[in-house]
PADO-349000 format. One record per residue (C-alpha): x, y, z. Coordinates in steps of 0.1 Angstrom, whole numbers, plus 5000, padded with zeros to 4 digits. Example, Ala and Ser with C-alpha at 12.3 -4.5 7.8 and 13.67 -1.06 7.14 Angstrom:
PADO-349000
512349555078513749895071
end
This chain:
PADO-349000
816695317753817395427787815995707806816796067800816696217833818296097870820895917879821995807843822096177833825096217860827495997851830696057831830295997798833095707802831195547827827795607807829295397777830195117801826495117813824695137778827594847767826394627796822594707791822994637754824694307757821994177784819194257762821094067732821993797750818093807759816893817721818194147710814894337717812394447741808794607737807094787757803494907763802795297772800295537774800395867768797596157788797396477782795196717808793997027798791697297815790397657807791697907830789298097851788998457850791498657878788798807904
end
């Protein structure tokens, strides 16, 4: 999976293909798979009273 947002997001949807094609055979040709560690935070905070 690829991002969502910038520069990917512009391209034609031609051109898009030829990108996912390419990123799909190097990670193949690498094992066929990749993992990755995240972390997700969530912030939260009461709001204050208008004065």
């Amino acid at each position: 999976m690829l991002p969502t947002q910038g520069t990917l997001t512009r391209l034609p949807v031609d051109a898009l293909a030829a990108v996912l094609d390419e990123v799909g055979a190097a990670v193949d040709a690498l094992g066929g798979c990749s993992t990755m560690s995240y972390t997700t935070v969530a912030l939260t905070a009461p709001r204050s009273a208008s004065t």
